[in-house]
N, C-alpha and C positions, 0 to 999 in steps of 0.2 A: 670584599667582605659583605656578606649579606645579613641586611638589618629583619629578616621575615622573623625571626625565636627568638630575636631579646627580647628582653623587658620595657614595658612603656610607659613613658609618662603619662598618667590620666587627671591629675591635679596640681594645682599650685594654691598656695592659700598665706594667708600672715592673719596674727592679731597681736596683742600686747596681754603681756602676762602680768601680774602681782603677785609675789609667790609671797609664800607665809612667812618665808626666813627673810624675808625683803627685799628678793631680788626684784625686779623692775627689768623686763627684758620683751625686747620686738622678736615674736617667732617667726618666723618661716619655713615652711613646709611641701617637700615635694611630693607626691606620693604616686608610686606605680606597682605596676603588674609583679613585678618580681625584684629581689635586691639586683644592686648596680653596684659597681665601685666609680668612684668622683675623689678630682681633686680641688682643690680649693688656692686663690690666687689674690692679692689685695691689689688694685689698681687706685688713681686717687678718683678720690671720691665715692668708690664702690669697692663690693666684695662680690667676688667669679665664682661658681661654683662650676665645675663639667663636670656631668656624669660621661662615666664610657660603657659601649655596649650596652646603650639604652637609646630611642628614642621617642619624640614626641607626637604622642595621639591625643593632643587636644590642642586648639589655633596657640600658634607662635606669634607674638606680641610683647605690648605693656601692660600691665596691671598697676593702676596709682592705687598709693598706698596711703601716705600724707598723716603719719601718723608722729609724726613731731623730730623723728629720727630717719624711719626709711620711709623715702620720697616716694619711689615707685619700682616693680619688679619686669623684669624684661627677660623673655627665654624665647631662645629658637635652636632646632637645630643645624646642626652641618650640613654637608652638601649629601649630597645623595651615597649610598654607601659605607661612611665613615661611625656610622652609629654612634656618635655627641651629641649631648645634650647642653646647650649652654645659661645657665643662671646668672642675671648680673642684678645685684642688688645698688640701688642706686640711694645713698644717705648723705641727708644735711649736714650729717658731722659724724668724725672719724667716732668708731663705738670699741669694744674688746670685743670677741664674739667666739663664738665654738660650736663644733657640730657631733649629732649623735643619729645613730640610725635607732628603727624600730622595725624589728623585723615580723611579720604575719601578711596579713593582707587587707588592703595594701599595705607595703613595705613602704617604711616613711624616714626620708632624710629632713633629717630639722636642722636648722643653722639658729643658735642664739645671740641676739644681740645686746650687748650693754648698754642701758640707757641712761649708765651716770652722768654721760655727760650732759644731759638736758637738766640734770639734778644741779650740777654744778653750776650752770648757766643762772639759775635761778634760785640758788640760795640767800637766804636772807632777801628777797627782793618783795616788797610792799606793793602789791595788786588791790586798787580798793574797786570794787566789782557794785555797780551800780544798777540793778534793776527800775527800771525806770517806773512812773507812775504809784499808785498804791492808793488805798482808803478809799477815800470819796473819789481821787481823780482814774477813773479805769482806763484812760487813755482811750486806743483806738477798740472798737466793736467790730469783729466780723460780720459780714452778710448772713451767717446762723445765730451763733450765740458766744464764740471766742471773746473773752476781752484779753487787752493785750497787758495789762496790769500782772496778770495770772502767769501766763506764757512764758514773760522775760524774767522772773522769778523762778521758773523750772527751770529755763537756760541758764541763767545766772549763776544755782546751787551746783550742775554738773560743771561748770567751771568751777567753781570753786573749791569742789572735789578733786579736780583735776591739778592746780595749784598746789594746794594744799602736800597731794601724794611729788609732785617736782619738789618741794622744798621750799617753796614760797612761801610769802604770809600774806593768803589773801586777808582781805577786808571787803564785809560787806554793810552796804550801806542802810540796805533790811532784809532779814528775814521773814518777815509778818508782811501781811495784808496792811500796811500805814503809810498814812501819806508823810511825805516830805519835800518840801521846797526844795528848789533847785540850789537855792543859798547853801540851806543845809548839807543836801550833798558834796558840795563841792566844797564844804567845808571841813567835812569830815576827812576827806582828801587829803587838803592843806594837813591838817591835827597827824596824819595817821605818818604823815612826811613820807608818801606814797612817792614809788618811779613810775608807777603811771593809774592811768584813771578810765575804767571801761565804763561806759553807759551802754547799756541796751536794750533794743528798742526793737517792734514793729512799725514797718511803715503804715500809717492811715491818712488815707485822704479821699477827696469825692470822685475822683478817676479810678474806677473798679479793675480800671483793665494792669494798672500800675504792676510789676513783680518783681524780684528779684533782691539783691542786697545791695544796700548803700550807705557809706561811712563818711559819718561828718568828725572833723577835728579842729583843735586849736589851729591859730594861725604861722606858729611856728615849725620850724623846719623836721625837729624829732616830732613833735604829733602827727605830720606830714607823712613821716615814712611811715608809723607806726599803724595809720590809717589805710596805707598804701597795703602794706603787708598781710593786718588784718582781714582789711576786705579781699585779695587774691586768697588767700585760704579759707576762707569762710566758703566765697564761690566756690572754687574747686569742691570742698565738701560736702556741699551739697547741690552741688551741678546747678547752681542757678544762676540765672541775669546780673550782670554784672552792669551798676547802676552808675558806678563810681568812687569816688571822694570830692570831698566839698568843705567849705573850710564853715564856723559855727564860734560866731564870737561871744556867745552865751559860757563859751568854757573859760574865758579869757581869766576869770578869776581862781586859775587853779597856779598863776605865778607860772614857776619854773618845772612844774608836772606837765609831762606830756598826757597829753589826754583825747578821748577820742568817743561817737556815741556809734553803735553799731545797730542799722537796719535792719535785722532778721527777716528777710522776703516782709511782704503785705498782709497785713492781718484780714483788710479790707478785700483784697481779692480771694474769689471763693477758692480757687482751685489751691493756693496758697495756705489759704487758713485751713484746708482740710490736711498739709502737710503738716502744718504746725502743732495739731494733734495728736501728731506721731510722735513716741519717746524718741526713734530714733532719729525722727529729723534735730529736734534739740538737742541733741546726745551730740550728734556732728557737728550741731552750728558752734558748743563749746569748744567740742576739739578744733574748731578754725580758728575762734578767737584765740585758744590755747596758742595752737602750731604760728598764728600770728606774733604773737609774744614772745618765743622761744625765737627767733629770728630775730625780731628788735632788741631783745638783750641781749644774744649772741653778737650783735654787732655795734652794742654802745654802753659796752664792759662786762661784759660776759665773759 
């Protein structure tokens, strides 16, 4: 069979929907030269899609996804001749899902995913979201004119947005430009009867060359993994240095709250700081602390 007159794959793409009536749903979308027929298949942990009598004109791979449901997308085709296309969506947790075409040009297969069950994971669940520093203490100063007071305050609200639309109940520790003790904070925690406790934070310090993210937490075994989790999704999202976890006995008074502070890259390094005034880098670093979260509830009663 000769693959030269079918139709070709020229894109692949995903984002996350809001729809008005409430749906909450991960898209994915193929898009080529002309309609295909596909069939669609569940394996665990992923959803197949083949098209037939199509193939692919654009590199065959992964594409990470890390949007809190689908991990990452993966296509290639068959062997020479056979004109398949194959789609494997690869998700953290089983979803409903359904598929629609769109036909004009390009002609577009969408596959939608349910994303109740991340809703589910996190309902009712008390997130008290701590931007760190405020008022008189601005924390760390970039090499231009960043403070980090500012920064982790933007990061903070797109999480807390993000919560919020999951079913949570965030809790924030401010809104405002004020300062507050670390007492305070950490008391508002206790008050709020929080499952867990984010601080976040720019790293500052006199080593310029410093980068990347690093997560301090309690000395117990749930802050442990919570930190662990955290910080691997944060890196991934925004492709940076991975510094660590480290244990921080300043949280010790949060009791039986797992709790944890999040380094968002160096404020202090230039190249760094010029990321940090990107929406989109704070936009991502949310959804790591988010896709962090969803993970640790999912596995300690979720």
């Amino acid at each position: 069979m000769s693959c030269t007159e079918v139709p070709r794959i020229t894109n692949l793409w995903s984002k996350v929907i809001d729809g008005e009536g409430g749906e909450w749903l991960s898209k994915v979308v193929l898009e080529s030269t002309r309609r295909f027929s596909s069939s669609v298949f569940e394996k665990k942990g992923s959803v197949v899609v083949e098209g037939r009598g199509v193939v692919l004109n654009m590199p065959a791979g992964t594409i990470e996804v890390n949007d809190g449901l689908i991990k990452e997308l993966h296509i290639n085709s068959g062997e020479e001749g056979n004109c398949v296309t194959r789609l494997e969506v690869k998700l953290d947790f089983p979803a409903d899902f359904y598929i629609k075409t769109v036909s004009g040009f390009p002609f577009r297969l969408e596959v939608y995913f349910n994303r109740g069950s991340i809703e589910k994971i996190f309902k009712g669940r008390k997130v008290v979201v701590d931007p760190a520093h405020g008022g008189r203490d601005t924390g760390g100063r970039g090499q231009v004119s960043l403070l980090e007071k500012d920064i982790v305050l933007l990061i903070a609200g797109n999480l807390e947005k993000l919560l919020a639309r999951a079913g949570a109940l965030p809790v924030m520790t401010r809104k405002e430009d004020v300062y507050l003790t670390l007492e305070e904070r950490l008391g508002m925690a206790r008050a709020a009867g929080a499952d867990a406790y984010i601080g976040i934070h720019n790293h500052a310090g006199p080593d310029k060359n410093v980068e990347g993210v690093f997560t301090l937490c309690k000395s117990d075994e749930k802050s442990r993994r919570l930190a662990e989790l955290v910080q691997r999704e944060v890196v991934k999202k925004l492709k940076a240095s991975d510094r660590g976890v480290a244990v921080n006995s300043e949280l010790s008074p949060l009791g039986d709250i797992p709790g944890i502070e999040v380094e968002v890259l160096a404020i202090t390094n230039l190249v760094e700081e010029v990321f940090l005034r990107g929406l989109t880098v704070r936009k991502r670093a949310a959804e790591g602390i988010f896709n962090g979260l969803v993970k640790f509830f999912a596995k300690n009663g979720g």
